[in-house]
C-alpha positions in Angstrom: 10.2 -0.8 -24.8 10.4 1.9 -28.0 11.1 -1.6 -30.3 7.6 -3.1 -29.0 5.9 0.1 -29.4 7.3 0.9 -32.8 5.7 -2.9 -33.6 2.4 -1.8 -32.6 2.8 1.7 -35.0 4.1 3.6 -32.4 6.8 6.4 -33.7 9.9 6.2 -34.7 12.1 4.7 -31.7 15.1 6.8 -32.5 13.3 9.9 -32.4 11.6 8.8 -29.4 15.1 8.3 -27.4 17.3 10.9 -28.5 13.8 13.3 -28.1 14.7 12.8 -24.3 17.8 14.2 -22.2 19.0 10.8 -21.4 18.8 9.8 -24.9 20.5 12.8 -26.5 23.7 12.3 -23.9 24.1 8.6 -24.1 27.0 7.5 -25.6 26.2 6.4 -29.3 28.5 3.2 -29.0 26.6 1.6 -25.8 22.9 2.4 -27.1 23.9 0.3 -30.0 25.3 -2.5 -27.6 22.5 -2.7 -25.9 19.6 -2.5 -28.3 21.5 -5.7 -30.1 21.0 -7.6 -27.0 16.8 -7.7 -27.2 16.9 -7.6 -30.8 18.6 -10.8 -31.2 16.5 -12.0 -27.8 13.3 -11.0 -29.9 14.5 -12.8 -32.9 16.1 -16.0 -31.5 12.9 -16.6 -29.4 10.3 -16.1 -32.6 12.5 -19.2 -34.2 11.0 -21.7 -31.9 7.9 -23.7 -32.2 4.5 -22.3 -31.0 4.0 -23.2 -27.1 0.7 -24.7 -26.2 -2.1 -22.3 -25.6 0.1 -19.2 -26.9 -0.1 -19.6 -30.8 0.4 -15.9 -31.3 3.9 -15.6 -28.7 6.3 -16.4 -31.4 4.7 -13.7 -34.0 4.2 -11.2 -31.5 8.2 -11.7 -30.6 8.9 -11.6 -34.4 7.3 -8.5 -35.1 9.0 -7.0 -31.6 12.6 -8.3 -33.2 11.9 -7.1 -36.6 10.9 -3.6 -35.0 14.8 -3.6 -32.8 16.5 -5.3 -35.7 15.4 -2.6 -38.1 16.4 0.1 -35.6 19.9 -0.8 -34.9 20.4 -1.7 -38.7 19.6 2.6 -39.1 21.7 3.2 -36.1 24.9 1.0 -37.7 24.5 2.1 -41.1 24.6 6.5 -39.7 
C-alpha cells in the first residue's frame, strides 16, 4: 500500500514503515524481497495495452510501479 500512496503524494514510504514497530524490527533483507515483488507486478502490468473501458489502468499501475521501483532502488543503493 505505502508505493500507491506515495503515487498519489502521500509521504515518503520508507519513513512511513520503519515509523512503525513492525517496520523498525523487520529484517532489512526480506522488506527488500518483498517490495521487488509488487514493483515489478506494478511495472510488468503498465506494459500491456489499454483494456476496454479502463484507459487510465495501465497509467495508474505505472505511476504505482514507478512509486515501488523508486523505493527499493533507495533501499538497495543504503
Amino acid at each position: 500500500m505505502l508505493p500507491c500512496v506515495a503515487a498519489q503524494g502521500g509521504p515518503d514510504p520508507e519513513a512511513t514503515f520503519t515509523a512503525h514497530p513492525l517496520g523498525r524490527d523487520a529484517d532489512p533483507a526480506r522488506v527488500t524481497a518483498v517490495l521487488a515483488a509488487p514493483a515489478g507486478c506494478f511495472v510488468a502490468h503498465s506494459l500491456h495495452p489499454d483494456p476496454p473501458g479502463l484507459p487510465a489502468l495501465r497509467a495508474f499501475r505505472a505511476a504505482r510501479g514507478a512509486a515501488a521501483v523508486a523505493w527499493l532502488r533507495r533501499r538497495l543503493a543504503g
